[in-house]
Every structure is written in structure tokens, then in C-alpha cells.
C-alpha positions in Angstrom: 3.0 14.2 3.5 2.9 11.6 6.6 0.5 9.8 8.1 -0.3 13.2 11.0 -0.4 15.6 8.2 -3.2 13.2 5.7 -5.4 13.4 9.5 -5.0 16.7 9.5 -5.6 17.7 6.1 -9.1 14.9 6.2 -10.1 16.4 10.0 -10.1 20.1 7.7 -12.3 18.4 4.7 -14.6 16.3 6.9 -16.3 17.0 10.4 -13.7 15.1 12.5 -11.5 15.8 15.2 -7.8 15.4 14.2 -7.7 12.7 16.5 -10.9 10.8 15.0 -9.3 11.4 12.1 -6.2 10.0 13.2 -8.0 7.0 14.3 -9.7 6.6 10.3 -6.2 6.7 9.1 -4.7 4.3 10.9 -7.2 2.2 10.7 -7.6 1.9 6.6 -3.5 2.3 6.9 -2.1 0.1 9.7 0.4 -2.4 9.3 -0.1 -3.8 12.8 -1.5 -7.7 13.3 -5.1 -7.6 12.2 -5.5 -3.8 12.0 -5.3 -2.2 8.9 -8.7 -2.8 6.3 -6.1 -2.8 3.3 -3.1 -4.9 5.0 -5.7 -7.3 5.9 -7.3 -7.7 2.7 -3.8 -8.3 0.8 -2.9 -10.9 3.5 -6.1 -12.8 2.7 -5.4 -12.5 -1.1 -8.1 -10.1 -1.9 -7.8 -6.9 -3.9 -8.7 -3.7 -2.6 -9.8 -1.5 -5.4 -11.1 2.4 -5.1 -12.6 3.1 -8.1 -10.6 6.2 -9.3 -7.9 6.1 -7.7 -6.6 2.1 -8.0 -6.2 -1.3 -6.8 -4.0 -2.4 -3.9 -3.3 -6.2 -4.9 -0.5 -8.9 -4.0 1.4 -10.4 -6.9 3.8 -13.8 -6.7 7.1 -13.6 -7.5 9.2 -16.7 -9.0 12.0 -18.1 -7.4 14.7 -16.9 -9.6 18.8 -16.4 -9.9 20.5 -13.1 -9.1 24.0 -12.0 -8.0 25.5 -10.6 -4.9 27.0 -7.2 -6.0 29.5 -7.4 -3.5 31.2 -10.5 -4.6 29.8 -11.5 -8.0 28.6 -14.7 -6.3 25.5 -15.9 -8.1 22.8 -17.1 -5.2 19.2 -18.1 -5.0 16.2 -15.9 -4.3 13.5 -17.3 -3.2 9.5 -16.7 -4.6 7.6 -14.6 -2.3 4.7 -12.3 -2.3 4.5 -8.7 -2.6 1.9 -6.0 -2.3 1.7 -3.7 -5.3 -0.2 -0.7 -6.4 -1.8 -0.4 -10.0 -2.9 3.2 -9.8 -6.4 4.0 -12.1 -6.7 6.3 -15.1 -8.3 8.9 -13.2 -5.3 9.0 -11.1 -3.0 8.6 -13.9 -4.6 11.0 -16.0 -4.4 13.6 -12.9 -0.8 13.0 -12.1 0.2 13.4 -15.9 -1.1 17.0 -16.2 
């Protein structure tokens, strides 16, 4: 599924235009400078959590040794951030079926 068909598919459960719904999606979704609710929140450090269905969160990752697989070389990667998913029972539990 893509972004055009989850506006569809919430413009057929809800009362909106595909458009408006469009507009809903993109902005809980975006990745744009200071658009998207969830990118937002994860670039302030906060969690977003829908109870459910799971918590968008950023996590820290050490700066650690690894290996070019090209050459063998070993080489440095640096610590950085990363968003991450944890996704909740209910959605666990729904998936697993």
C-alpha cells in the first residue's frame, strides 16, 4: 500500500474527500522540514505512542568498528540516531494470527 492508496482507503472509512484525506496523511506522515506530527516529534526526542498499535521512538547508536565488504578494510562508524518502531501487542498479536 502507498501513501495515495492509505488516503483512499481512510477518505472510504471516514467522511473526507480523498484529497482532505490526502492532506491528514501527509500531514501525520511527512518527512518534509517541520511537517510531519511524527517526524517532528522524533527530531525533538519525544516518543510518539498509539496505544494499540505502537511507539515511534529514536534510539542512539554507539560509535563502533565494522568492515568494508569490498576490501576487508576495517573502518570507523560513527554514533548516530535512528528512528525505530516497537510495534504493541495488539498489533503483534493481530499480525501473528
Amino acid at each position: 500500500m502507498n501513501k495515495t492508496e492509505l488516503a483512499e482507503k481512510l477518505a472510504g472509512k471516514t467522511e473526507l474527500t480523498r484529497a482532505m484525506a490526502l492532506d491528514v496523511v501527509d500531514a501525520i506522515f511527512s518527512v518534509e522540514d517541520s511537517q510531519g506530527i511524527i517526524a517532528v516529534e522524533l527530531d525533538a526526542d519525544r516518543d510518539v505512542t498509539i496505544a494499540g498499535f505502537g511507539k515511534f521512538e529514536t534510539r542512539k547508536r554507539s560509535a563502533r568498528e565494522g568492515r568494508n565488504p569490498a576490501t576487508g578494510e576495517t573502518i570507523q562508524i560513527e554514533a548516530k540516531k535512528v528512528a525505530a518502531f516497537k510495534p504493541a501487542k495488539g498489533l503483534r498479536d493481530r499480525v501473528a494470527v
